[in-house]
Structures are given as C-alpha cells and as structure tokens.
N, C-alpha and C positions, 0 to 999 in steps of 0.2 A: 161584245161581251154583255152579259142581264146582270142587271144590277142586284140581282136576286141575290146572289151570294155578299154583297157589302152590305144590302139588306139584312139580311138574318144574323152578319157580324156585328151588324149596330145593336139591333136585339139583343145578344148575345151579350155584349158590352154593359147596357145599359141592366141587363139582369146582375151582372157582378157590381155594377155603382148600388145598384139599391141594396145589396146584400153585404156590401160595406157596411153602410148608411143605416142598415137596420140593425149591425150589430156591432154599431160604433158606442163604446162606453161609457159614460159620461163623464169617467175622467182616466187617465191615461196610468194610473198604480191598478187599475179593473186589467186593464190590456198588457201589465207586465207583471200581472198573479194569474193569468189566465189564458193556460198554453193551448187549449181548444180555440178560445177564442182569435188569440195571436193566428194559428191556423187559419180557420175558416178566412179573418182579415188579409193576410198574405198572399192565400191560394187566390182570392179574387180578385186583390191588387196585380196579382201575376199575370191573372189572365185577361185582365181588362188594358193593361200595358199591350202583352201580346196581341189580343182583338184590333188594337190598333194601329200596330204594326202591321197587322195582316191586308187591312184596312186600307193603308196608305200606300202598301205594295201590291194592292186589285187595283188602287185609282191610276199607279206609275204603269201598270201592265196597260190598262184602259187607254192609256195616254203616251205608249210607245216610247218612253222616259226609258233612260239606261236604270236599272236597277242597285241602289244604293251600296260602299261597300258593309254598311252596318245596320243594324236595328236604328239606332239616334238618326243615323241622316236622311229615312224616310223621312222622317219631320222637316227637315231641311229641304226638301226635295218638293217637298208639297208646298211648304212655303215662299220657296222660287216660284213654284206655279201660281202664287197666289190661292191656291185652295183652303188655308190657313194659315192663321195669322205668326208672324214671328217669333210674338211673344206665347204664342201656346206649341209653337214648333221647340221653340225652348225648354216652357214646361215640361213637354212629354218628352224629349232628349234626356232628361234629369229625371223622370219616371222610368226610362229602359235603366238609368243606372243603378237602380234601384230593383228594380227586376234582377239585374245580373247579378246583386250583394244576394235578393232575398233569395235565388234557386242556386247559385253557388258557394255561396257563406253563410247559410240561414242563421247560426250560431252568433253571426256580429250583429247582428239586425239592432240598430238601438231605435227600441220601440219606442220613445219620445219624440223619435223623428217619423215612426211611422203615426204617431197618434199626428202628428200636426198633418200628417198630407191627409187623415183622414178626415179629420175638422175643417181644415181650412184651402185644400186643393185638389177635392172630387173634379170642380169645377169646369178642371181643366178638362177631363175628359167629357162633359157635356157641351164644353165651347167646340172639339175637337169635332163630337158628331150635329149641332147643328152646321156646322161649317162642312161637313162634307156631304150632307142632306141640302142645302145651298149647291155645292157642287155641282149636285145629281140633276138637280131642280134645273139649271140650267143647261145643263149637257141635254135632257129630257126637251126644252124649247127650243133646241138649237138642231134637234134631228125632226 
C-alpha cells in the first residue's frame, strides 16, 4: 500500500493544527462571545481528530491488524504496536471523545475546556504525526 494516502492525511492534519493555532484567542471570554469563531475552532478540531483516526486505520490496514471496534482504540491499537506512545494513544482516545460531544451535542460544548485543548494540547497531535512519520521512516528501511 503507498504511503501516499497517510501522506496527504498528515498534511491535511497539520493544515487544521495551524488553523487552530492561528485563530486561537488570547483569552477564552473571545471564544465564548464568538460563535464564528467557536465554529471555524471545532470544525478543525473535528477534522484533525478524524485525520487521525483515518491515519491509524491505513497504518492497522498496512499492518494486517484486526480493525478496531471504535474511533478511541485505534489509538490503542497503535500503541500495542508500538507506533505511539501510550500516553498520546491516551491523549487522542480523550480527543475522539470530544469529537463525538462537538458533532453530536454541539450545544454542551463548554468552551473552557475547548480553550484549554487549544492552549495547551495541540501537541498531542504533533507528537501523534512525528511518531507516525518515524513509523514510515522505518517500514521505508526495512523494504
């Protein structure tokens, strides 16, 4: 399988991290008077979750792995492989849960919890893609 396609979904990922990041508030009463805002932030939290998912479900097809019964235990799944680390298999588990509140209950979303993942646990999805860019790196020396 070409990596081409977890390629373009890293890309893809990392274009929703910076468009967080670029219109992340400087304080979190900006992000709960400002329902565009809250928007564009969501929609990309959404899909940068999803990106991920998608992500960890080309590496498990890659790798002949049984396919997970949930979004969260990709993360799990990768993490048995060793492809990343526990503690970001964790992170992102707690990010799909978060996905499922903001596209099925958008209404309870309490934005203080979305200003903190924006402030202070992008991260996780940047540990996420060098770890699977490592992955590749090595599958790539081993063929």
């Amino acid at each position: 399988m070409s990596d081409d396609v977890i390629l373009n979904k890293i890309e893809s990922l990392r274009r929703c991290v910076m468009r967080v990041e670029d219109k992340t508030p400087e304080d979190v009463t900006e992000l709960i008077e400002d329902i565009d805002l809250q928007d564009i932030i969501v929609l990309n939290l959404e899909r940068a979750v999803q990106l991920c998912v998608d992500i960890g479900l080309q590496i498990i097809g890659k790798l002949n792995l049984s396919v997970p019964d949930n979004m969260g235990d990709t993360f799990r799944v990768l993490a048995d492989e060793n492809i990343i680390s526990p503690d970001n298999a964790d992170a992102l588990m707690h990010a799909v849960g978060f996905r499922n509140t903001a596209v099925h209950a958008y209404q309870q979303i309490d934005w203080n919890i979305v200003y903190v993942i924006i402030t202070e646990h992008l991260e996780n999805f940047r540990n996420f893609v060098r770890s699977v860019l490592t992955f590749l790196d090595k599958e790539a020396e081993a063929d």
